[in-house]
N, C-alpha and C positions, 0 to 999 in steps of 0.2 A: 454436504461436502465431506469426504472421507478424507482422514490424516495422508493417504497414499496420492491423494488427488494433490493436497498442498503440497508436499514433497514433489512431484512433480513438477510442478509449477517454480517452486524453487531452484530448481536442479534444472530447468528448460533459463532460467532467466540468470542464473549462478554460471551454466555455460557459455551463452552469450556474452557475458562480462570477462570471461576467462578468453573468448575469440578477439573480442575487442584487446584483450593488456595483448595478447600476442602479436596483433597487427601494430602496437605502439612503435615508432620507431621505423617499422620496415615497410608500412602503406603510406600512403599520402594523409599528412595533416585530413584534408578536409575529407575524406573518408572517415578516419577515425570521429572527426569533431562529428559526422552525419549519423555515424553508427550509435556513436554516444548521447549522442541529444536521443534517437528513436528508441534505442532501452529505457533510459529516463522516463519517453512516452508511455515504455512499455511497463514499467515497473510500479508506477503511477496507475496506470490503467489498470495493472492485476491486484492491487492495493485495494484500487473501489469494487472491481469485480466479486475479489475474494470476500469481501466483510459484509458484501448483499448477499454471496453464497452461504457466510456462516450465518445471516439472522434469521435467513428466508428455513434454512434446515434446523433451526434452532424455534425459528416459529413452527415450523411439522410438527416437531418432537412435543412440544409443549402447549397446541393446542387445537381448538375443532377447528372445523374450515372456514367457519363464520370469521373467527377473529384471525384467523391464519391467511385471507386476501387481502384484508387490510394493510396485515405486518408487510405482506408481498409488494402492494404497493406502494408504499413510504420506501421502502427498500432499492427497489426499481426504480426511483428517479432521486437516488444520491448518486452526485457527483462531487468529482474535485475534495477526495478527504481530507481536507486541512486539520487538524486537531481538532480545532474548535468544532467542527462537525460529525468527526470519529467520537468525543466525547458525547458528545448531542444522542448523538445513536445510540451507542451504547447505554447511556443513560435512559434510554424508552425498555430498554430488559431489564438492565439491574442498573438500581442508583449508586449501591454501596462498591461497584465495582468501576463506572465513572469517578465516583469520588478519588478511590485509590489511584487510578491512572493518573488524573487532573493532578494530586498529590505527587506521584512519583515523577511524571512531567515537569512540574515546579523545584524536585528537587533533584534526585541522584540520574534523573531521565532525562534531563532537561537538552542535552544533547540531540538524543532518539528525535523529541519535539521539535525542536528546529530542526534535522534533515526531513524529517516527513513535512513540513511546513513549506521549507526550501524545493523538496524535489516536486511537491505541487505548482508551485510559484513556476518554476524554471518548466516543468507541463504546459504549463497554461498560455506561459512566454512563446515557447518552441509551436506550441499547436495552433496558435493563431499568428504566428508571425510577429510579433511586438515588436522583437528584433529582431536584424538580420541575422548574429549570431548569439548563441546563447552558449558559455562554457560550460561543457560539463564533464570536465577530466575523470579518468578512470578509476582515480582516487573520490574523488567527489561522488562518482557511480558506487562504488564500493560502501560508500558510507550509508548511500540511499538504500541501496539492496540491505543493508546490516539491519537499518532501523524500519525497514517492510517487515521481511523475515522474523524481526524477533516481538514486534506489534502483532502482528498474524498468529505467532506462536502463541502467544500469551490469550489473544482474544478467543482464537480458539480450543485452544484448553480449557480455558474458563468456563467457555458457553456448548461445545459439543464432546471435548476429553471424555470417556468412559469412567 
């Protein structure tokens, strides 16, 4: 995964948020509430995508093919990143960079942690119907994309930055 590819991906899901606040108001509630719950799904979605695209290219980088189908595979069937399992992961590349996360998490992070916790939860709610509706105001969307965005930025830096 190339830094131009995440920007992308930021900037395709930073739009959509920006479509959504401008329909606030002038479309119909339940349009908005549909459009908002499906970026959730989506933002969610590009969350596990993105972090199998950085181990999968961070295992190329770092190793022979032998151990590099393995990393692919483990990679390939995470779903649903809840922390608990973003740190899981991260922790099979480098410990000492788990550890700090888990650390900043518990303390000056701890916000970041609960929206990426919550915007799974409210995924999982929306994608199998738990509820009929699940809120997820344009504020509450905004928070989710902040703590995608800048978990992405950071893991990627760490594991593919030049």
């Amino acid at each position: 995964m190339k830094r131009q590819e995440l920007q992308a991906e930021f900037d395709r899901l930073k739009g959509q948020l920006s479509y959504i606040r401008m329909g606030a108001g002038k479309d119909r509630d339940e349009l908005i509430s549909l459009s908002s719950q499906q970026l959730c799904v989506s933002i969610c979605g590009s969350l596990e995508q993105c972090l199998k695209q950085i181990f999968i290219e961070y295992a190329k980088r770092r190793s022979n093919s032998r151990i590099y189908r393995p990393i692919e595979k483990i990679c390939e069937s995470y779903q649903n990143p809840k922390t608990t399992k973003v740190l899981e992961l991260i922790g099979l590349f480098d410990a000492d960079f788990e550890a700090t996360l888990r650390r900043q998490w518990n303390e000056e992070l701890e916000i970041e942690r609960q929206h990426i916790d919550n915007m799974v939860d409210d995924r999982i709610t929306i994608a199998h119907r738990k509820r009929v509706h699940v809120n997820v105001s344009t504020s509450k969307l905004e928070d989710y994309f902040n703590a995608y965005r800048d978990l992405l930025e950071r893991v990627y830096n760490h594991f593919l930055a030049p």
